[in-house]
PDB file of N, CA, C and O in Angstrom, chain B, residues numbered from 101:
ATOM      1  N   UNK B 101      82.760 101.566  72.812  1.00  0.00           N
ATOM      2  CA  UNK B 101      82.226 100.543  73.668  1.00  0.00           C
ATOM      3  C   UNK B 101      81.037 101.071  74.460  1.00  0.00           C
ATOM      4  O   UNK B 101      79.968 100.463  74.524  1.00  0.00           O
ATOM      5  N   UNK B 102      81.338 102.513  75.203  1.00  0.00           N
ATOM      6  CA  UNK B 102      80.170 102.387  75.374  1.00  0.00           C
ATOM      7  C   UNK B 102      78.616 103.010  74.387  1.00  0.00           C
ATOM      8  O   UNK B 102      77.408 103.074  74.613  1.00  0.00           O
ATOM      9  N   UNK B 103      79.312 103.282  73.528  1.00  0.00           N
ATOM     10  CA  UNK B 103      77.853 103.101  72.758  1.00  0.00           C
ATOM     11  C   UNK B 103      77.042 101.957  72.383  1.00  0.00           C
ATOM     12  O   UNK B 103      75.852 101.926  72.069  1.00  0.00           O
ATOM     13  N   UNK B 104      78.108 100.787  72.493  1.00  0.00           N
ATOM     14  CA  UNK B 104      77.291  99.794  72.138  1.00  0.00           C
ATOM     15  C   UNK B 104      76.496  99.432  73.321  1.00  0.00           C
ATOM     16  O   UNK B 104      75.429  98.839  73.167  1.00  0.00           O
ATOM     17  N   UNK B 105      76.932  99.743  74.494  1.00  0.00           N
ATOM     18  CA  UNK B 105      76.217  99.128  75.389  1.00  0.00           C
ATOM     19  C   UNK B 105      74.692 100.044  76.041  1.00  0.00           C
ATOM     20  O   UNK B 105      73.683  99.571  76.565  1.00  0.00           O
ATOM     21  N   UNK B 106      75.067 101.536  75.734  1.00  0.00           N
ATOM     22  CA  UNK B 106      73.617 102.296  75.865  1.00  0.00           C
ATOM     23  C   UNK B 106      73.122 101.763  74.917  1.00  0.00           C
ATOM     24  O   UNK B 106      72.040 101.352  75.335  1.00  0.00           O
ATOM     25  N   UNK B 107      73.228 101.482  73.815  1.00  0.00           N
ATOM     26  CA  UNK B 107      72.828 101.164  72.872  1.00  0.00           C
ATOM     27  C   UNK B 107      71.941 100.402  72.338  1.00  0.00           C
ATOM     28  O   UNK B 107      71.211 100.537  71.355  1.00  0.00           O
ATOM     29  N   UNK B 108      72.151  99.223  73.431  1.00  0.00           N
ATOM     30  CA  UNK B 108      72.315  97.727  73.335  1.00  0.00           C
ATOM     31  C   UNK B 108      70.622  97.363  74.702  1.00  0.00           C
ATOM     32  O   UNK B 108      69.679  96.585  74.562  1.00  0.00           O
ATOM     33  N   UNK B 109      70.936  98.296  75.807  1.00  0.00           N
ATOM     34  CA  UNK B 109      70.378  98.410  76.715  1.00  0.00           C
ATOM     35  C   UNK B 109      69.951  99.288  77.322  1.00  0.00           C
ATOM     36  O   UNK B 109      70.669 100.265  77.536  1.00  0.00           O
ATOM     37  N   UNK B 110      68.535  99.228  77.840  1.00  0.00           N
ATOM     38  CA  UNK B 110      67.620 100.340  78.922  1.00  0.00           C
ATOM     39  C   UNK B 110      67.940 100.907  79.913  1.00  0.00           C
ATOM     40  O   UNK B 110      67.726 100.022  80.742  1.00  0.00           O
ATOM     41  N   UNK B 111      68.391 101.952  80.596  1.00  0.00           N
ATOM     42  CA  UNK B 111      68.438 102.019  81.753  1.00  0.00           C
ATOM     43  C   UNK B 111      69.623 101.578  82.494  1.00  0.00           C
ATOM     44  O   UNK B 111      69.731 101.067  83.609  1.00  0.00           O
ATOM     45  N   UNK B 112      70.703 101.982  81.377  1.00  0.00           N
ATOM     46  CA  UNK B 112      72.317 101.723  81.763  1.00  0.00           C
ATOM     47  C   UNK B 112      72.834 102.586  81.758  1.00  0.00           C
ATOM     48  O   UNK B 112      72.532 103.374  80.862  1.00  0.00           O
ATOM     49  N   UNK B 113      74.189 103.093  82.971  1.00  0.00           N
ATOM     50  CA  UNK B 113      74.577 104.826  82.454  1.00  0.00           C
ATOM     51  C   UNK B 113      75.747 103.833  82.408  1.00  0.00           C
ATOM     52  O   UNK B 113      75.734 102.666  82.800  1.00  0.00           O
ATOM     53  N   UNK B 114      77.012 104.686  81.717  1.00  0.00           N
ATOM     54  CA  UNK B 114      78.454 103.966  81.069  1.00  0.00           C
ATOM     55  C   UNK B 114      79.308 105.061  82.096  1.00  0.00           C
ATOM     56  O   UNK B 114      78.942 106.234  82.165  1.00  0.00           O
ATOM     57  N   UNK B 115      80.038 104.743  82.585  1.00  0.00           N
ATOM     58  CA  UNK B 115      81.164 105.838  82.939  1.00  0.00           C
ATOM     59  C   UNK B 115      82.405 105.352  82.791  1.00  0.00           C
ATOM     60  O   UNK B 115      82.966 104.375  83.288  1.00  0.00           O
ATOM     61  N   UNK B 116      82.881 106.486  81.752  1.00  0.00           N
ATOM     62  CA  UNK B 116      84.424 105.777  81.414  1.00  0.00           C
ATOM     63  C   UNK B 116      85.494 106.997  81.856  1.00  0.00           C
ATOM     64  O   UNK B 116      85.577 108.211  81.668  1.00  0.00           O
ATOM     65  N   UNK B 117      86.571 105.548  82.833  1.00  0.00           N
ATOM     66  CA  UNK B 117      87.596 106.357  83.638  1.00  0.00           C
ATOM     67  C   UNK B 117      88.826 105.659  83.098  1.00  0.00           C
ATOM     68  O   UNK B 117      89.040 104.527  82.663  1.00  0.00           O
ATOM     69  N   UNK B 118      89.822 107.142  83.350  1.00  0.00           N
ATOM     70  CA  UNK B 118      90.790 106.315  82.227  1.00  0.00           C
ATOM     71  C   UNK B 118      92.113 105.619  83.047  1.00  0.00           C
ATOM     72  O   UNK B 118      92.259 105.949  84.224  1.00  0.00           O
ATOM     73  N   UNK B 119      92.866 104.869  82.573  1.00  0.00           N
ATOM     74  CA  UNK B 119      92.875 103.513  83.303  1.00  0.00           C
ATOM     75  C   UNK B 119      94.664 104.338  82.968  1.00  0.00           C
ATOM     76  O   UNK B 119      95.027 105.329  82.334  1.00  0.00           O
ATOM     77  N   UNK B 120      95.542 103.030  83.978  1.00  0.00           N
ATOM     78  CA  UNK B 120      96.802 103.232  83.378  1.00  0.00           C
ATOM     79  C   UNK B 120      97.307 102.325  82.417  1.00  0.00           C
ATOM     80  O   UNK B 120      96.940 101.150  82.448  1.00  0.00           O
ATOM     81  N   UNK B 121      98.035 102.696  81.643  1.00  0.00           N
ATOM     82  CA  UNK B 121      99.165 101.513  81.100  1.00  0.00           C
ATOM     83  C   UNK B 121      98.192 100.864  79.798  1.00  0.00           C
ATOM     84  O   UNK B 121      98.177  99.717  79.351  1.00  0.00           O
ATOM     85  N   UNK B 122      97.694 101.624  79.541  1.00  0.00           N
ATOM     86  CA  UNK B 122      96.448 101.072  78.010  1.00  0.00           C
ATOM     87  C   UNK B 122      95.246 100.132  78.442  1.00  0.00           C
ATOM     88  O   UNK B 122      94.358  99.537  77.832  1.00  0.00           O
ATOM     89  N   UNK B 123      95.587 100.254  79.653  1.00  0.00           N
ATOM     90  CA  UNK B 123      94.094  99.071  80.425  1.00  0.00           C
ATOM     91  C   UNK B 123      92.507  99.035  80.526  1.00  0.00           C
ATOM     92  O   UNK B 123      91.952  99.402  81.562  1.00  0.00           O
ATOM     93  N   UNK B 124      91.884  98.642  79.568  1.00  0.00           N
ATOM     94  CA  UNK B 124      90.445  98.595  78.874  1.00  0.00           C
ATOM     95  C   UNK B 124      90.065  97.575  80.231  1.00  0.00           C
ATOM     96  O   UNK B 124      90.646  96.502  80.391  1.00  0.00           O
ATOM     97  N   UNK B 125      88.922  98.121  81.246  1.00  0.00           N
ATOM     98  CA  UNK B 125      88.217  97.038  82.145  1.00  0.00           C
ATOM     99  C   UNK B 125      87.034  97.830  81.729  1.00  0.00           C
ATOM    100  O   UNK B 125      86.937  99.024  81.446  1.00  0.00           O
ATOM    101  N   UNK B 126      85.672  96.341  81.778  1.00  0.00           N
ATOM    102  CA  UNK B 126      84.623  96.695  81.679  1.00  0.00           C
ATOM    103  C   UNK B 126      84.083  96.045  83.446  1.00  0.00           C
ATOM    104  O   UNK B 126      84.440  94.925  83.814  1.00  0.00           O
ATOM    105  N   UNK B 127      83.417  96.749  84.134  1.00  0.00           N
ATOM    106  CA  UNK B 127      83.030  96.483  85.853  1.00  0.00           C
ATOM    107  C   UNK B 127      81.462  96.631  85.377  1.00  0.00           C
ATOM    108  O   UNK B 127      80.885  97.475  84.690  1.00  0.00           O
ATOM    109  N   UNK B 128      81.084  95.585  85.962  1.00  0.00           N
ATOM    110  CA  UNK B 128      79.038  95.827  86.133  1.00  0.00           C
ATOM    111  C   UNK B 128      79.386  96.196  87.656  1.00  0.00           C
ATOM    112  O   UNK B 128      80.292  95.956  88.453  1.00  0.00           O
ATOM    113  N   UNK B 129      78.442  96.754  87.635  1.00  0.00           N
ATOM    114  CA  UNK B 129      78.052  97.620  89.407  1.00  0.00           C
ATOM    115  C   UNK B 129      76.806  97.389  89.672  1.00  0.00           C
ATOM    116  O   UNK B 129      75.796  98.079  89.806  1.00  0.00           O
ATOM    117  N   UNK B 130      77.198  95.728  89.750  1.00  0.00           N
ATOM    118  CA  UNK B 130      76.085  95.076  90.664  1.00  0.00           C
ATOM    119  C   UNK B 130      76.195  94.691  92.473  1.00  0.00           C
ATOM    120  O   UNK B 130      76.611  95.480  93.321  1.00  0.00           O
ATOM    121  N   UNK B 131      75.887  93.811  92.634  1.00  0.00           N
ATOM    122  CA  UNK B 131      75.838  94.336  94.610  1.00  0.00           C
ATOM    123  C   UNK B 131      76.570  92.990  94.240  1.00  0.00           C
ATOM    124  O   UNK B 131      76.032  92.567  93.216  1.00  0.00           O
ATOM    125  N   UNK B 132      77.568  92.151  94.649  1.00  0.00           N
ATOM    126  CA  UNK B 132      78.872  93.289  94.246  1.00  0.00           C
ATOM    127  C   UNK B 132      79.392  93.500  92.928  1.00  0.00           C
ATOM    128  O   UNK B 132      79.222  92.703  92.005  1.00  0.00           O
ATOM    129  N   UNK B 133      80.088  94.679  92.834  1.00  0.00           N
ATOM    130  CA  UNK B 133      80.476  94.546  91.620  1.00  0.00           C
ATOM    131  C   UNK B 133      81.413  93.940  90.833  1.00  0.00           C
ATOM    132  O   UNK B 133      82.474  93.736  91.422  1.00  0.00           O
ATOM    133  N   UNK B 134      81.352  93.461  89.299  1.00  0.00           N
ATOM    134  CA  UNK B 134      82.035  92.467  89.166  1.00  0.00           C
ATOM    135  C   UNK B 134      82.882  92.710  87.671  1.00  0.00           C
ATOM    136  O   UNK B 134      82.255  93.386  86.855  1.00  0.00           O
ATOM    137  N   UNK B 135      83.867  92.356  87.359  1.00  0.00           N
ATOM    138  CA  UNK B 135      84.675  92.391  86.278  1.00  0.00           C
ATOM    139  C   UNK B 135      84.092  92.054  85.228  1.00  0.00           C
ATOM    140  O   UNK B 135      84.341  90.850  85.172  1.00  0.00           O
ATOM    141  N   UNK B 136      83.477  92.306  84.349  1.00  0.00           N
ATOM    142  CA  UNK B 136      83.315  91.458  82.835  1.00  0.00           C
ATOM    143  C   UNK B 136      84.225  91.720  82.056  1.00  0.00           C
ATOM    144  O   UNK B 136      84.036  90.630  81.517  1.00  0.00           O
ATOM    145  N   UNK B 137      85.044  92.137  81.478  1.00  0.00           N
ATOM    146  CA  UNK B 137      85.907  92.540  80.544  1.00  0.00           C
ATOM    147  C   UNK B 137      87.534  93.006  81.183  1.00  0.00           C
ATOM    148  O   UNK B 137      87.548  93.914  82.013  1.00  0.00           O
ATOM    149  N   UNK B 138      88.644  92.468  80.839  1.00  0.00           N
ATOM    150  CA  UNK B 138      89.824  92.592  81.176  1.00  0.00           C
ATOM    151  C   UNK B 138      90.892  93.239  79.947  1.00  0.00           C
ATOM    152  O   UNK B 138      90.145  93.080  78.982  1.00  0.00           O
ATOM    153  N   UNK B 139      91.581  93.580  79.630  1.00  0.00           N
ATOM    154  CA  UNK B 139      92.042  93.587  78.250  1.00  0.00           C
ATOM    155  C   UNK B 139      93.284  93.118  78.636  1.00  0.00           C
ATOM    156  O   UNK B 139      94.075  92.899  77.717  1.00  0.00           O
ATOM    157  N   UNK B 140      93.765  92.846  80.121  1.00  0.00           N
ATOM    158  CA  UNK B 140      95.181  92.440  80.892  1.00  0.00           C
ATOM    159  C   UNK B 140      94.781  90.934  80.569  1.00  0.00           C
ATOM    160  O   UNK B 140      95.473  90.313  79.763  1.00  0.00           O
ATOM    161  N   UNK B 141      93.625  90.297  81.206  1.00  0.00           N
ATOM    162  CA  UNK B 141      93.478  89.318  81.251  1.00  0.00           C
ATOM    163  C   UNK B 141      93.069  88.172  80.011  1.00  0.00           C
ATOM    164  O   UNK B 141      93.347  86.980  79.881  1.00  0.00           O
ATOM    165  N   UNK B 142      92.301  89.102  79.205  1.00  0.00           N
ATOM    166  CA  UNK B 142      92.133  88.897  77.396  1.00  0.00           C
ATOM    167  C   UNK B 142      92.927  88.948  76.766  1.00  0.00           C
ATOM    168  O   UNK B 142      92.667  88.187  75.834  1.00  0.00           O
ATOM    169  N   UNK B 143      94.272  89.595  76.555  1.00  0.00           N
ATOM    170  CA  UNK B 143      94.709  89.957  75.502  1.00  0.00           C
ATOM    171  C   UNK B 143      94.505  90.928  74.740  1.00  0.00           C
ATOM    172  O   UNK B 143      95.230  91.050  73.752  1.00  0.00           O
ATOM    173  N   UNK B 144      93.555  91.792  74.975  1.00  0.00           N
ATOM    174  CA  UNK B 144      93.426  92.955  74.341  1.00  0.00           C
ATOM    175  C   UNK B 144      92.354  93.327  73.873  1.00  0.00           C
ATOM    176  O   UNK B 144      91.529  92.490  74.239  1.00  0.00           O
ATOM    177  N   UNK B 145      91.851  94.116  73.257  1.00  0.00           N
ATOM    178  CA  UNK B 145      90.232  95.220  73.419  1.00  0.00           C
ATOM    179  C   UNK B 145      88.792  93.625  72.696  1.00  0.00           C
ATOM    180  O   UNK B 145      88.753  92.611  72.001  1.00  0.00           O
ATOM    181  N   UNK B 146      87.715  94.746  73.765  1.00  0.00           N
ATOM    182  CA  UNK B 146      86.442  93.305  73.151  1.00  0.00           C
ATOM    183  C   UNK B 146      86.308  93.401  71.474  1.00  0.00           C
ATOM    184  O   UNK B 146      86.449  94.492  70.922  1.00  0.00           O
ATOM    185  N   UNK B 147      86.052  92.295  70.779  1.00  0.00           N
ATOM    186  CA  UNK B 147      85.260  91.836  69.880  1.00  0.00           C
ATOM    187  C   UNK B 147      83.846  92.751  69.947  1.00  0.00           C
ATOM    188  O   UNK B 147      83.088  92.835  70.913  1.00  0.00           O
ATOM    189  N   UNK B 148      83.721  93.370  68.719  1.00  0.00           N
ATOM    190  CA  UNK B 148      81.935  93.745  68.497  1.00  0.00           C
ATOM    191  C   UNK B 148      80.892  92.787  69.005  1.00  0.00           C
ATOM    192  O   UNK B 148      80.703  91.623  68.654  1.00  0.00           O
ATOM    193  N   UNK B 149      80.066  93.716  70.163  1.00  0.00           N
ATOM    194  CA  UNK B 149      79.205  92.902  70.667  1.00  0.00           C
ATOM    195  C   UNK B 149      79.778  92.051  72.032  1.00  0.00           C
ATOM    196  O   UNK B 149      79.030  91.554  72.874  1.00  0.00           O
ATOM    197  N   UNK B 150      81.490  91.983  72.071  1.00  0.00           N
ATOM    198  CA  UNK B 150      81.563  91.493  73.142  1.00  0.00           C
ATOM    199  C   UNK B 150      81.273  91.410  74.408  1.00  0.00           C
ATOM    200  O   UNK B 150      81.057  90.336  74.971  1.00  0.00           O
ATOM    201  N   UNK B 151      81.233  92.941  75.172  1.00  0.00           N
ATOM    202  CA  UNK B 151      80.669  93.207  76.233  1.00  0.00           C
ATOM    203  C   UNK B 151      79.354  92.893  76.717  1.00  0.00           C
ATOM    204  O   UNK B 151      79.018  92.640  77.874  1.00  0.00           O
ATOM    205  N   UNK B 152      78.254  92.972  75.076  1.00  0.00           N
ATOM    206  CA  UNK B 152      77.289  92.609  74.908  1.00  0.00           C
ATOM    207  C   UNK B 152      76.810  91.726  75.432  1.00  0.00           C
ATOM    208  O   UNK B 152      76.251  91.994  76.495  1.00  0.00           O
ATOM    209  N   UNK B 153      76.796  90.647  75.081  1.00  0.00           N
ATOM    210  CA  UNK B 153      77.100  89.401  74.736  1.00  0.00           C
ATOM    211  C   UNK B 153      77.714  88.807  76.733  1.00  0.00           C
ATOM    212  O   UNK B 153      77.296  87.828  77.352  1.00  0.00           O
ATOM    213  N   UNK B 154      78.275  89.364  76.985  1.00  0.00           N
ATOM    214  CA  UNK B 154      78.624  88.472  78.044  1.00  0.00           C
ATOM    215  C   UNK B 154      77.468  89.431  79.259  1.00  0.00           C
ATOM    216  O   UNK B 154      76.869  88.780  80.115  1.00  0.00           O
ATOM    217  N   UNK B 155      77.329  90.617  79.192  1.00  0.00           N
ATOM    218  CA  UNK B 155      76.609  90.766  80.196  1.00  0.00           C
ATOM    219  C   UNK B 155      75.186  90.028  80.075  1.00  0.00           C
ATOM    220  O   UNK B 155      74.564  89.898  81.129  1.00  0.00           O
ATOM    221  N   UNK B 156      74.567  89.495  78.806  1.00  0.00           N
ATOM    222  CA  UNK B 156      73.432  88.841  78.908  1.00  0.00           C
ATOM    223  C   UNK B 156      73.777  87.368  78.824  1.00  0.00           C
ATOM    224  O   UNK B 156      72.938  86.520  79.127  1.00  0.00           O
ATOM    225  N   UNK B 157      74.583  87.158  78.556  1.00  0.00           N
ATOM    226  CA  UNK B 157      75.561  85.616  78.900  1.00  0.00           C
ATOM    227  C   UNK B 157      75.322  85.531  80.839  1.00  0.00           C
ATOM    228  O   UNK B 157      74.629  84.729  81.465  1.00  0.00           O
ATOM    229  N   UNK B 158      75.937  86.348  81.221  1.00  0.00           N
ATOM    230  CA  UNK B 158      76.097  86.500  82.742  1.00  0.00           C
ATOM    231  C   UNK B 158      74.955  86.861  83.888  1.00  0.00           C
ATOM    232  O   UNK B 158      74.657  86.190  84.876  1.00  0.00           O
ATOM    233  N   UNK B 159      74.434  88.070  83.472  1.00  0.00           N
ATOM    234  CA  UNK B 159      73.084  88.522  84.246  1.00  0.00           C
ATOM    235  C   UNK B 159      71.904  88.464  83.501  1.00  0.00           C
ATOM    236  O   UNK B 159      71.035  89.120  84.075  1.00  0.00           O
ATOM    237  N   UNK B 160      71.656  88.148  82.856  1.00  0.00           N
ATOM    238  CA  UNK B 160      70.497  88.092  81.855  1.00  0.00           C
ATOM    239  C   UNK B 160      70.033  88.985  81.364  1.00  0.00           C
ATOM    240  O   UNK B 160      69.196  88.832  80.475  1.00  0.00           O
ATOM    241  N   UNK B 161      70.457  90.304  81.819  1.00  0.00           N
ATOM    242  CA  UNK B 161      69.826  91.708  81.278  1.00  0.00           C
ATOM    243  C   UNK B 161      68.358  91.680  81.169  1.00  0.00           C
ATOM    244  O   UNK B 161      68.001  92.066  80.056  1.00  0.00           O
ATOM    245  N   UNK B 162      67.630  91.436  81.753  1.00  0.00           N
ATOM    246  CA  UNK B 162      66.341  91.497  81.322  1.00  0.00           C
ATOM    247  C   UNK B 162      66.132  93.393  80.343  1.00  0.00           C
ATOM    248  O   UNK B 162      65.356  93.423  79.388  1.00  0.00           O
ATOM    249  N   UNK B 163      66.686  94.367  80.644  1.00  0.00           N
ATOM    250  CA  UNK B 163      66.449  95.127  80.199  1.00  0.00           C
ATOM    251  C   UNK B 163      67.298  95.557  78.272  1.00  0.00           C
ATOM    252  O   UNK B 163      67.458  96.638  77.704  1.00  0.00           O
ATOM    253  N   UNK B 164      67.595  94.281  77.890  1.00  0.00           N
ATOM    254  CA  UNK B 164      68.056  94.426  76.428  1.00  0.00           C
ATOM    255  C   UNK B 164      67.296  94.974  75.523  1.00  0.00           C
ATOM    256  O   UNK B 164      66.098  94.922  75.801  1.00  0.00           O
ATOM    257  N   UNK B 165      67.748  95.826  73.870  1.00  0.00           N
ATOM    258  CA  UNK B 165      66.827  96.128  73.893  1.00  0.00           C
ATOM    259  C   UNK B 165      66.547  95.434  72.489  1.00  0.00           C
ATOM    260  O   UNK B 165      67.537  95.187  71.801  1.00  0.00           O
ATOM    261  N   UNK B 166      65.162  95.061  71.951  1.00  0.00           N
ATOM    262  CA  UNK B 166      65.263  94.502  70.809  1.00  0.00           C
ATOM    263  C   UNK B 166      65.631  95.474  69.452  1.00  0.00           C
ATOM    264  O   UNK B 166      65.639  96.705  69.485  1.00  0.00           O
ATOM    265  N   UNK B 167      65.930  94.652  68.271  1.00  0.00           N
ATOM    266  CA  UNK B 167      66.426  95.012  66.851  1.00  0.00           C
ATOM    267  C   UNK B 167      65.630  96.479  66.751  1.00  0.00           C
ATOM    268  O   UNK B 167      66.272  97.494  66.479  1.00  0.00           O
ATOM    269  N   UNK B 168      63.847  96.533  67.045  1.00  0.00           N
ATOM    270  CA  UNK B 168      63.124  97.469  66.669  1.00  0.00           C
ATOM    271  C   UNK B 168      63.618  98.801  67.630  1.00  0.00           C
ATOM    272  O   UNK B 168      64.049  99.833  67.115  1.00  0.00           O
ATOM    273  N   UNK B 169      63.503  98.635  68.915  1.00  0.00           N
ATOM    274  CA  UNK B 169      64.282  99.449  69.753  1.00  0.00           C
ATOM    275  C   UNK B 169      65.544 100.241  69.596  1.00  0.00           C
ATOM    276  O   UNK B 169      65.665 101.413  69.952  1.00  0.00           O
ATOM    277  N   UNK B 170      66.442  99.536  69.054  1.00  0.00           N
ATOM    278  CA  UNK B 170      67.794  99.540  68.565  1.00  0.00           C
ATOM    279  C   UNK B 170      67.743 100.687  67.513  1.00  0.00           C
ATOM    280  O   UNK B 170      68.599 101.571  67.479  1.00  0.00           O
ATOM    281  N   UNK B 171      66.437 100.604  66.452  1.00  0.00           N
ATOM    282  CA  UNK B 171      66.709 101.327  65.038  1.00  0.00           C
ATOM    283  C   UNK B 171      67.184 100.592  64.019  1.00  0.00           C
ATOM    284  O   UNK B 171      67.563 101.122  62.975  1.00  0.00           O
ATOM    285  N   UNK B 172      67.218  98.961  64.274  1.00  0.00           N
ATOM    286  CA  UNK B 172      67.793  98.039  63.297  1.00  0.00           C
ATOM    287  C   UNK B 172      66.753  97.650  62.443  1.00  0.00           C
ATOM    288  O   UNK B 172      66.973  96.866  61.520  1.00  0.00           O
TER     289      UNK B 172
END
């Protein structure tokens, strides 16, 4: 997951802390920060692209990066 999302985007650092009880949360650490991803509240781990997908669903990411960027 988080490769897709350096991946995906400019100027994002990922920090992954490990959770109890098998619990996958994805948090943007925006002013304030906010939940995007639950796996308690989902049902269980994102869909490819999911995280994706909702942070430019949600904040617009202006910093996405295109296909050429990507290496696609």
């Amino acid at each position: 997951m988080s490769k897709e999302i350096t991946k995906s985007f400019t100027g994002v650092d990922v920090e992954l802390i490990e959770g109890a009880n098998r619990e996958f949360s994805v948090i943007y650490q925006d002013d304030p920060p906010a939940l995007i991803y639950s796996s308690d509240e989902c049902g269980g781990l994102p869909t490819n692209n999911e995280i994706t997908n909702r942070l430019i669903r949600t904040y617009g990411m202006d910093n996405y990066k295109t296909k050429d960027d990507r290496g696609l």
